[in-house]
C-alpha positions in Angstrom: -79.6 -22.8 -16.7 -82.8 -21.7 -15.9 -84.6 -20.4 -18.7 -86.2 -17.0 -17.1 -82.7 -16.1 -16.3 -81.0 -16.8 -19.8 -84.2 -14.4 -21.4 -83.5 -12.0 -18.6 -79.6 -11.7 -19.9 -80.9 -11.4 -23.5 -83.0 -8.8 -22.8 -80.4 -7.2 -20.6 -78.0 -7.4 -23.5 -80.0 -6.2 -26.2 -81.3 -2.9 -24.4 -77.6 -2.5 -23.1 -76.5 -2.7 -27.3 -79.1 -0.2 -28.5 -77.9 2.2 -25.3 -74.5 2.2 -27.0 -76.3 2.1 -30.6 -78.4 5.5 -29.3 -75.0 6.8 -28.0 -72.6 6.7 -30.1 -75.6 8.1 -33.3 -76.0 10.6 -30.9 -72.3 11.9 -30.4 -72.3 11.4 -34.1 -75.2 14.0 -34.9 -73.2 16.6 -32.3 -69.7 15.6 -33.6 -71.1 16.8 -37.1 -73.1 20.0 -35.9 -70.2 20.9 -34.3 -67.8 20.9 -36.9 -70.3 21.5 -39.5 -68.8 25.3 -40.0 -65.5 24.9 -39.3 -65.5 22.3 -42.3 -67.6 24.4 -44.9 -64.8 27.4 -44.3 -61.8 25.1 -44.4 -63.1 23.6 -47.7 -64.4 27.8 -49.0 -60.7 28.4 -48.2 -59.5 25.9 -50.1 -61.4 26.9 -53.4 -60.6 30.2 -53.1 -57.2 29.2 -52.7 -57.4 27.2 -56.1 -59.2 29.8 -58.2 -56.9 32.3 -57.5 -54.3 30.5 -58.9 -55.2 30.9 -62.4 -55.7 34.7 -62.2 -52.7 37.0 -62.1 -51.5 38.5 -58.6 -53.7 41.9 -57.8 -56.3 41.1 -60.4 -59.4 41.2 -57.9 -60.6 42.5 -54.9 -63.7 41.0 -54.6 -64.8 37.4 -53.0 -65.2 35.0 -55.9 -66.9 32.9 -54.1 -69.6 35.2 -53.5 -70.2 36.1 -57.5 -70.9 32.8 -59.2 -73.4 32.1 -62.2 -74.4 28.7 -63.0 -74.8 28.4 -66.9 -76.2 25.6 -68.2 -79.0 23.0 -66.7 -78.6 19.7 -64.4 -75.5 18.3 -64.5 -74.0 19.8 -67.1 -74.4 23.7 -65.6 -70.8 25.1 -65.4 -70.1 27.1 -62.3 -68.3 30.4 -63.5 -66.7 32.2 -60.8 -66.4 35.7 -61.8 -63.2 38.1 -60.3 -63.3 41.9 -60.1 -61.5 45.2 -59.4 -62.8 48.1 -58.6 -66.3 46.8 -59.3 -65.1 46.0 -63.0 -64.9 42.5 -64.1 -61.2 41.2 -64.7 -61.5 37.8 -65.3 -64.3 34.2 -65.4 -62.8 31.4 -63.7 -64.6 27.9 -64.5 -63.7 24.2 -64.7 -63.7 21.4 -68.2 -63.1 18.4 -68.4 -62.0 15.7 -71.0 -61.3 12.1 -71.2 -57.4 11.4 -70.6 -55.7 8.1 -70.7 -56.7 6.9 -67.2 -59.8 8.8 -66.8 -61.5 12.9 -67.0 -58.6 15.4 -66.6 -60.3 18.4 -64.8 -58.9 21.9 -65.7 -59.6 24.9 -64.3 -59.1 27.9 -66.3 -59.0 31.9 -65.7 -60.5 34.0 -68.6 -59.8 37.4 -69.2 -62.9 39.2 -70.7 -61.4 39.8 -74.0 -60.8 36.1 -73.8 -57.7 35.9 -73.3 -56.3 32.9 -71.0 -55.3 34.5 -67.5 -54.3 30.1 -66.0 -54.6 27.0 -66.5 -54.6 24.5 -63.6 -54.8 20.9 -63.7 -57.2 20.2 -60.7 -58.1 17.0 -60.9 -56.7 13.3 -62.8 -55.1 9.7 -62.6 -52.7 10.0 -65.3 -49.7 7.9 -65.1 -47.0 8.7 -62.4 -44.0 10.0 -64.6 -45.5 10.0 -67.5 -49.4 11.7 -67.5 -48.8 13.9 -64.4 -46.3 16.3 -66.2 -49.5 18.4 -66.9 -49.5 19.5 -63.0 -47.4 22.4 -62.3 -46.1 21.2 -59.4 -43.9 18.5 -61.9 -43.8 20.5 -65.0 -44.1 24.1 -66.3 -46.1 22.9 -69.3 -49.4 24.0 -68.6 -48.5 27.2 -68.3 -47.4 27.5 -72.0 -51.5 28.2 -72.0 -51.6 31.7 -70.4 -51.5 34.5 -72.6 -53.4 32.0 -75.5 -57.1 32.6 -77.1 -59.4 31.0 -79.9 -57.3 33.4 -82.3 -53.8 33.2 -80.6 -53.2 30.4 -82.0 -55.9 30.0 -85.1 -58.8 27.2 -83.9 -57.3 24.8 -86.3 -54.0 24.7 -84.6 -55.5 23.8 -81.0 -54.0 20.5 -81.1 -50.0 18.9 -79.6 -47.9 19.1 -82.4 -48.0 15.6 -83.6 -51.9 16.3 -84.6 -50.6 19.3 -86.2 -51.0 21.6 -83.5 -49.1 24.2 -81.7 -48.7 22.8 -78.3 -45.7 19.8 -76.8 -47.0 16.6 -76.5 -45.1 14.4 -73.8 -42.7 11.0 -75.1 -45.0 8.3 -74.7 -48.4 10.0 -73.1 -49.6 11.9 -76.1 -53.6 10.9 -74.9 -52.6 13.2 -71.5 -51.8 16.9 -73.2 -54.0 16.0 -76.4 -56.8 15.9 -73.7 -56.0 19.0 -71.7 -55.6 20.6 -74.6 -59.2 20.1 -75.9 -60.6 20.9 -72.3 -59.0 24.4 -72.8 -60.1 24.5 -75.9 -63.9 24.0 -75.3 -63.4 26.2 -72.5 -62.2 29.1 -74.4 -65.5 27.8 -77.1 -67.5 28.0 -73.7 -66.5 31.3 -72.2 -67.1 32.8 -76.1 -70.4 30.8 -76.5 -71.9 32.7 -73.1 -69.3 35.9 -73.2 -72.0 38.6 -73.0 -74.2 36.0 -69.6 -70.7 35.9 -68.1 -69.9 39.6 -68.3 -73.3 41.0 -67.8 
């Protein structure tokens, strides 16, 4: 084969591969523009879906998504979204987190401002099917033994399942599971009190 002609189809096919190369990045880049908004109000929707869960039917009129604070620096800022009626404030609505058996357990939690709890939602895990997952709501109505509870209702000390001396169930064979959502409420009930008068301001 003559040689000319063999560069001549290797040119031929590398210019037509960065064609389709330059194509398909640029249907990429429009693709993306495109949907750009349509996916940041899908995914808004969503979390305003889940934060109302943990407050009580009625309780706001405002957008919550349009009244956060960030306390805290870097990483370890907490977003507190914070719900009103009437202009007054009704309830804080923030995430914790702590270590379960498989992983964090991520709970989001509605405050009232006397401190009271308003929810508790598990948002996020990778307990054990059957065993870990009772702490969703969708498979068990234990995490909803939480609303109504503060840092005085029950006493600190008793903030614990009730094999560690607390006041709250534990599940047969998954203790770690409620022993950790339990101290995510906790601290977040420690965290809303720590920054009560930022969070109502």
């Amino acid at each position: 084969m003559d040689i000319a002609l063999l560069r001549g189809r290797l040119v031929y096919q590398g210019l037509s591969l960065g064609l389709v190369a330059m194509l398909c990045s640029a249907a990429l880049v429009i693709g993306n523009a495109l949907t750009r908004e349509a996916i940041r109000k899908a995914e808004a929707d969503d979390l305003a879906a889940t934060l109302a869960q943990v407050l009580p039917e009625g309780s706001a009129d405002n957008d919550l998504l349009a009244d956060p604070l960030k306390i805290g620096a870097g990483g370890t800022a907490v977003t507190v979204y914070r719900a009103r009626k009437a202009g007054a404030l009704t309830g804080a609505v923030f995430k914790m987190a702590s270590r379960g058996y498989a992983g964090d357990i991520v709970v989001l939690m509605g405050v009232a401002p006397d401190g009271r709890l308003l929810g508790v939602r598990v948002v996020k895990h990778a307990e054990t099917p059957g065993l870990g997952d009772k702490i969703e709501v969708a498979k068990s109505k234990w995490i909803l033994a939480f609303t109504g509870k503060s840092l005085a209702d029950p006493p600190a000390e008793q903030w614990a399942v009730k094999k560690d001396g607390g006041v709250f169930d534990q599940f047969a064979g998954a203790t770690i599971t409620p022993r950790a959502v339990v101290k995510a409420v906790k601290d977040g009930l420690e965290f809303f009190a720590a920054h009560r008068e930022e969070i109502l301001r």
